[in-house]
N, C-alpha and C positions, 0 to 999 in steps of 0.2 A: 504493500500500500504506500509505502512513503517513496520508495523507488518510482510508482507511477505518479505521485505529486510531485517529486522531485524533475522528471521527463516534462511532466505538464508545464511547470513554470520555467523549464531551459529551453522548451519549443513556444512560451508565449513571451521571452526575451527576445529570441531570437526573430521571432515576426517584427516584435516592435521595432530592433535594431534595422531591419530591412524595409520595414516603411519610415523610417526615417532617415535613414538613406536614400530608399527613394524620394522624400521630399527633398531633399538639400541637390539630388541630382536633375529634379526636375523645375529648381531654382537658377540654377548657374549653369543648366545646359541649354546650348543653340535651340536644341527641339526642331520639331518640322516649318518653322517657319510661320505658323500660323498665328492668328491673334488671339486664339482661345490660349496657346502653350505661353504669350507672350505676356498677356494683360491677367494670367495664373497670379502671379504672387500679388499683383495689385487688388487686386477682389481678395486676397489672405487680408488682407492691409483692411480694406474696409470691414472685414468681416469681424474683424479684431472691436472694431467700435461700431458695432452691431449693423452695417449695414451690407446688404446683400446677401440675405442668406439663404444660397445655393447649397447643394451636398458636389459632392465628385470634384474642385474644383480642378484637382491635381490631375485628373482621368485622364486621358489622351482622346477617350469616348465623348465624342459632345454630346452624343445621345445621355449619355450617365448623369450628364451636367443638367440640374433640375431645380425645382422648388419643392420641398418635402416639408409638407405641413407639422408632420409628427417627427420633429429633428432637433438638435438640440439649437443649434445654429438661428432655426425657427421662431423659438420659445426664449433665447437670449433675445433676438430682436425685440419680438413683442412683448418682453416684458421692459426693456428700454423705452418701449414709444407708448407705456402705459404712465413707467416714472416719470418721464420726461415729460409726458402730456398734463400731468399734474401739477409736477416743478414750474412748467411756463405756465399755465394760467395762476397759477401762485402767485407768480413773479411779476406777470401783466397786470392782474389785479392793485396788488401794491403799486405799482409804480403808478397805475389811473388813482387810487385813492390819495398818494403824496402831492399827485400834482406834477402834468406831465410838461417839461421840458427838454431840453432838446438832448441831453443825455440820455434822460428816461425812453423818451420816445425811442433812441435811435437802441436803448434796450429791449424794447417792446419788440421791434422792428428784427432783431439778434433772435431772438426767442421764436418768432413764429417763422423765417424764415431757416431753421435750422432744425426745427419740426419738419416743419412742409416738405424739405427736404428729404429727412429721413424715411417719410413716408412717400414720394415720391422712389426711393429705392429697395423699399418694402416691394413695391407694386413693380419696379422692374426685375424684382427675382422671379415675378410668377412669367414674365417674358423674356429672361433672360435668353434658354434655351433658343428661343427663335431669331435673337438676336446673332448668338454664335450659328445657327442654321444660315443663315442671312451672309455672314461673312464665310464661311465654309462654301457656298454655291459660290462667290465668286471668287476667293483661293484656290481650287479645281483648275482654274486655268493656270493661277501660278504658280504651281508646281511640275510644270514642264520644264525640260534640261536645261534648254537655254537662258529662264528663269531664275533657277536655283543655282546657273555661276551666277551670276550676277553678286551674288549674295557670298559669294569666297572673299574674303579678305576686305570687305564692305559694313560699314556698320547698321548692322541687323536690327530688326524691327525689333524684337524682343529687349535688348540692351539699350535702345533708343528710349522705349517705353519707361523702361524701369528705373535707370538711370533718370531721368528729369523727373519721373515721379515720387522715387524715394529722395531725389533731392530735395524736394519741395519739402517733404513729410516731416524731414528731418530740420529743415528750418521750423517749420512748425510745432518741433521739438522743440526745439530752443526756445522760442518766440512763448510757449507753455512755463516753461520752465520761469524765464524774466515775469513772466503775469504773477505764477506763484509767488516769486520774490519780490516783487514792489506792493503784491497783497500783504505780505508780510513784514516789510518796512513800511507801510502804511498804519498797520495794526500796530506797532510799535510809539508812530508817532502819535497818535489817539490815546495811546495809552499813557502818553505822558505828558500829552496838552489836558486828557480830560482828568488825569490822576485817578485813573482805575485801579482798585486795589480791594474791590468785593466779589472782583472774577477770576476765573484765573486767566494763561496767556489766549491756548487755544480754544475756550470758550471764548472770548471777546474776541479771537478771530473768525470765528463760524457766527455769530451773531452779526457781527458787523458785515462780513459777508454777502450772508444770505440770509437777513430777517422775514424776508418774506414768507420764510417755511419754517423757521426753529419756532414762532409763536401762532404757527397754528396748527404745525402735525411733527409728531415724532421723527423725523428723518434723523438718521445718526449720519455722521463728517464722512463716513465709507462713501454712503450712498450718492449723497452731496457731491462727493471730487469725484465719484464714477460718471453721475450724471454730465457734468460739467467737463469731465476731460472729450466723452463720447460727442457731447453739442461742439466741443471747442476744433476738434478734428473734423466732423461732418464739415464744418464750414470750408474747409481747406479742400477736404474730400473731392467735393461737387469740384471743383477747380483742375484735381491730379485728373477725377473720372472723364473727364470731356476733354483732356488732352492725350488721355489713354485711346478713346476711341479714333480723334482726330488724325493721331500720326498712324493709326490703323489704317485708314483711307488714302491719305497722301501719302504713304511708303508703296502704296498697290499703283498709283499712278506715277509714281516716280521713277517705279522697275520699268512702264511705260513708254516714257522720255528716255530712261538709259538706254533700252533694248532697239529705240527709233535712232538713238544718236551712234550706235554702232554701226547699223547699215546706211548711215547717210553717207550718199553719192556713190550706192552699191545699185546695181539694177535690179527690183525683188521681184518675185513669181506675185502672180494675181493672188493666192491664195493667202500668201504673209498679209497682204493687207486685209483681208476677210478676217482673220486671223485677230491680226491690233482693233479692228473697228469691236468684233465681239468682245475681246478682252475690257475694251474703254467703256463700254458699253455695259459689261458687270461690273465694272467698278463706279460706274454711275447710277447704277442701280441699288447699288450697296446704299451709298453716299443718300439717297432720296430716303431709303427706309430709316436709317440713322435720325437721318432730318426729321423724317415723322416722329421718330421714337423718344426723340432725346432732346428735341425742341424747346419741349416748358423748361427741362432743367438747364438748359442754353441762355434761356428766357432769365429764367430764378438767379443765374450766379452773377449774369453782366448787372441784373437792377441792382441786387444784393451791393458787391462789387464797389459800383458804382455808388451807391449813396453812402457807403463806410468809409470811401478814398475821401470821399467830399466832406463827411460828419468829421472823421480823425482831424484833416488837414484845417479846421477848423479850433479844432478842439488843439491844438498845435500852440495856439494862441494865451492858451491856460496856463497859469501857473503853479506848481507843484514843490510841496516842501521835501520831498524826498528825492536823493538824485535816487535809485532805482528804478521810482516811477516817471522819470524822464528817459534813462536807455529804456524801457519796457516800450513806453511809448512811440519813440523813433523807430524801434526795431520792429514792433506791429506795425505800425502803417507804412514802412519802407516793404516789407513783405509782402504787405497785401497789394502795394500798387507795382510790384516786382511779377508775384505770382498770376497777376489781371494780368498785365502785360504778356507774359510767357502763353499764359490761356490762350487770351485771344493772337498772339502771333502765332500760335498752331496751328491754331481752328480757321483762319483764316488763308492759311499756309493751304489748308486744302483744295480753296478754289484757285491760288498760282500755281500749285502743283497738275491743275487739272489746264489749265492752257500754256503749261511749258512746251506741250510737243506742236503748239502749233505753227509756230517759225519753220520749225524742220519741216512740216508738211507743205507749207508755201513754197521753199526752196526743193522741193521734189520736179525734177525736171519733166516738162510738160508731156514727151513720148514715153514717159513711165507712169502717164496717167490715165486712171482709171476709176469706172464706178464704184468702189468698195473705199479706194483711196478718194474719192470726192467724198461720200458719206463719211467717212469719218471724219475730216475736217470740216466738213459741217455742225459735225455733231461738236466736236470740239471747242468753234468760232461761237455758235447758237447755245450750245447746252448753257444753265446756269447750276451749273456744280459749284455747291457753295452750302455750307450750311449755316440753320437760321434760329435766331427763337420767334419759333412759331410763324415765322413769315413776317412780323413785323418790323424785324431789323435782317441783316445779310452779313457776315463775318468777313469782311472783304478787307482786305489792309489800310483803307480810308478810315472805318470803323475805330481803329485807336484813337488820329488827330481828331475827329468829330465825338467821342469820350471825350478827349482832355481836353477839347474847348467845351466843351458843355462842363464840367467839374470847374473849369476857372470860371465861367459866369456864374455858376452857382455859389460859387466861394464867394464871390463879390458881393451877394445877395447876404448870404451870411454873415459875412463880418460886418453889413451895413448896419443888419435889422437885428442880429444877435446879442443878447447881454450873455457875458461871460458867465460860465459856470463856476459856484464858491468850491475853495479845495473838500471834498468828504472827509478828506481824513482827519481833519479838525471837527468836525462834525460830532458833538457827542450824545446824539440819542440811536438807537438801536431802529424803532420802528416809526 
């Protein structure tokens, strides 16, 4: 009997040892090239702060790749967007009862915007799968030979991806870390302009925190900094996830362009050009369902975004008795208008990516043309491959200058009609 308990837990080591090796090799290996192997650890990332919860994500199967109601994965979310959904109308509450100004507001504004979201990516796990369906019908075509050199000694989708995303993440790290610490030379300076000495540290730092919820439901400090780190990443999240899918699209029209610019002023068979036009053709088809899919959260990060560059750079103006709470402050709003930036030059990147190959198609000599090579450049010159939130704006690379002049008129506006906000941390009542 103990010989067979002893076999049971050296063969349930041994499994464990190999799927975790397999995970570490299906981290840092090239894989097949596709964007489900490549945007893998980036969906580990969000899943960590409950969002997208898929099973299989490591599979190779996209079919495996799913929404599983009864999972644990499932049950961490929903029970995030149950705390969370309590935490923010707490928190809304209070701030309409205080009397809302343009801090509070731009609090209110943080909270529902950071929900919305989450549930916004609640509802893309139950579409996830069709999403990777979507990109898998038009990677079929590239993974043909000629294709896959391209990709020898070239920097790869997968490492493109993951690389700018975990870099962001990891600022976002840091940028958490400065918030904790000027929360807590704050807490310090309160406590000895108001001469606290019937509480103790971390009590008067969770009160003064987050009053909104120590006086009127039991939350314990766990629960509090769970919620809080989870809201404080989603915001970023939305940002890494839409530059994840982005350089998905434009790395497929890119192979495009290279593969065009190899045979240029070669003379091709009729069929090569059948060939590029149906290729351009699924990846423009790709690029439309995206666009439907992922639209509002397109929508959600530029307004978001946008009125946080504009609120901070504002708030820039304040003055603050703690230097901590001056690096914290520089280093959030340097990030956030760092990380817009990156966003939308990605996502934007798509629709120059999609009219690179059309110079080389104009310079195609006139006796090597033909009907497959005219439709394709048509489709090229005509298509609008680009994506959008929701159709009401177009991510095109005007889109930044027409952002930052709209945030400098807005500032103008602000600093005309705004009265400054007093420091809180002198501030000595709780609720």
């Amino acid at each position: 009997m103990q010989i067979n308990v002893h076999h049971t837990r050296t063969r349930n080591k041994i499994q464990w040892q190999r799927k975790w090796k397999g995970f570490g090799r299906a981290l840092i290996s090239n894989g097949d090239g596709t964007f489900h192997h490549a945007v893998a650890p980036v969906l580990i990332l969000g899943q960590c702060m409950t969002l997208l919860p898929v099973v299989n994500i490591l599979n190779s199967n996209i079919r495996t790749v799913r929404f599983k109601i009864f999972s644990v994965r499932c049950c961490y979310s929903v029970t995030y967007l149950l705390l969370a959904g309590i935490y923010s109308a707490l928190s809304i509450r209070w701030y309409i009862r205080k009397g809302l100004n343009l801090a509070y507001f731009a609090n209110c504004v943080y909270m529902m915007v950071v929900y919305v979201s989450a549930v916004f990516f609640f509802l893309i796990a139950f579409r996830w799968q069709q999403v990777l369906r979507a990109f898998a019908a038009c990677e079929r075509f590239f993974q043909r030979e000629y294709y896959r050199r391209q990709m020898h000694g070239a920097f790869r989708l997968s490492w493109k991806i993951r690389f700018i995303c975990f870099s962001i993440f990891a600022l976002a790290v840091v940028e958490d870390w400065l918030n904790y610490y000027s929360a807590y030379e704050s807490n310090i300076v309160q406590i000895e302009t108001c001469n606290r000495t019937n509480v103790s540290f971390w009590e008067n730092f969770y009160l003064r925190e987050h009053p909104h919820v120590f006086h009127l439901l039991p939350f314990n400090g766990f629960t509090i900094a769970w919620i809080n780190r989870c809201m404080r990443y989603t915001w970023t999240y939305v940002d890494i996830f839409i530059i994840a899918f982005s350089y998905g699209v434009q790395f497929r029209f890119d192979q495009i362009f290279c593969r065009l610019k190899n045979v240029q002023g070669m003379v091709c068979p009729i069929n090569f050009w059948h060939d590029m036009r149906v290729d351009y053709v699924a990846v423009s088809e790709l690029l439309n369902f995206l666009d439907d899919q992922f639209g509002h959260l397109i929508l959600l990060a530029c307004a978001n975004d946008m009125y946080f560059i504009a609120t901070q750079l504002f708030n820039g103006f304040q003055r603050r008795r703690a230097i901590a709470n001056y690096v914290y402050f520089w280093y959030s709003l340097l990030l956030l208008m760092f990380r817009t930036l990156v966003m939308l030059y990605v996502s934007s990147g798509v629709y120059v990516a999609s009219a690179r190959p059309l110079n080389l198609l104009r310079n195609v000599p006139s006796k090597n043309w033909g009907v497959d090579l005219q439709r394709l450049t048509d489709e090229v010159s005509s298509g609008e491959n680009v994506l959008s939130g929701k159709r009401f704006f177009f991510l095109k690379r005007q889109i930044i200058l027409a952002m930052a002049g709209t945030l400098v008129t807005y500032e103008l506006v602000l600093l005309d009609q705004v009265k400054k906000i007093p420091d809180s941390s002198t501030d000595c009542t709780y609720f």
